[in-house]
C-alpha positions in Angstrom: 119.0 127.7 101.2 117.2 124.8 102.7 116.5 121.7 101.6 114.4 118.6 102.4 116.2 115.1 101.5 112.9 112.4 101.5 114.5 108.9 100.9 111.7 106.3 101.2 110.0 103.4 100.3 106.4 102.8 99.4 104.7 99.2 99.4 101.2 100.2 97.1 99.3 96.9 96.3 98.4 97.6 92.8 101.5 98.7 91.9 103.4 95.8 92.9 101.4 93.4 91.4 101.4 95.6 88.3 105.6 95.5 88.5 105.6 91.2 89.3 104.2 90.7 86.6 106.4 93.2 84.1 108.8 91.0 83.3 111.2 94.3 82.5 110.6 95.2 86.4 110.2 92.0 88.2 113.8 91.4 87.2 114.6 94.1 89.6 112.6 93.2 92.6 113.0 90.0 95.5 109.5 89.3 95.9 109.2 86.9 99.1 111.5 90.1 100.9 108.8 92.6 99.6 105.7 90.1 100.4 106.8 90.6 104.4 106.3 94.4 103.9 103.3 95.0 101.9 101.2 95.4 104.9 103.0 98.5 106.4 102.1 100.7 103.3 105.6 102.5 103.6 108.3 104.7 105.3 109.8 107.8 104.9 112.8 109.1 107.2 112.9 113.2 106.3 115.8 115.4 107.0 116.0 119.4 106.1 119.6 120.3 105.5 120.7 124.2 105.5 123.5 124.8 102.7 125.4 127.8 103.5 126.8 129.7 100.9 130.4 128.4 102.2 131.2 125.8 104.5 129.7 122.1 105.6 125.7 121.7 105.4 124.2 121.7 108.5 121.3 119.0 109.4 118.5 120.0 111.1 116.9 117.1 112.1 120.3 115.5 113.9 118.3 114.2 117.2 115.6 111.8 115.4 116.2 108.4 115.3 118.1 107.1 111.7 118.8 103.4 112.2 116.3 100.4 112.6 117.2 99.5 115.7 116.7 103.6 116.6 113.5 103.8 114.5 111.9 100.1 115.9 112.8 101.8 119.8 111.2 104.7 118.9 107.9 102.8 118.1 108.0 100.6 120.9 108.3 103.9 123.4 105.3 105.7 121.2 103.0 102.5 121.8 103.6 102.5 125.4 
């Protein structure tokens, strides 16, 4: 079996103001950290992992960049 993992994070303007101002979700949010991001819209780093019927999961996508530092580089080189 194969499946996808899709961690990410979405910065949708409407939303956000919707959840500042909902006092039961703005408890949960930093908004002068979230302000600096608003503008990018969002990221999503995907990975498709193969789960064998015994033995350790295998990742499929091992070779793409994970980390900031890996994921800012990886910008940087596309924009050149």
């Amino acid at each position: 079996m194969v499946i996808t993992v899709e961690p990410g994070a979405y910065f949708i303007g409407p939303v956000l103001d919707a959840a500042f101002t909902n006092p039961d979700h703005a408890k949960f949010l930093v908004k002068d950290v979230i302000q600096r991001f608003r503008g990018i819209g969002g990221v999503r780093i995907e990975d498709d992992v193969i789960v064998h019927q015994a033995g350790q999961p295998t990742e499929l996508m091992t070779d793409v960049p994970r980390t900031v530092d890996e994921i800012e580089q990886f910008m940087h080189d596309a924009r050149k």
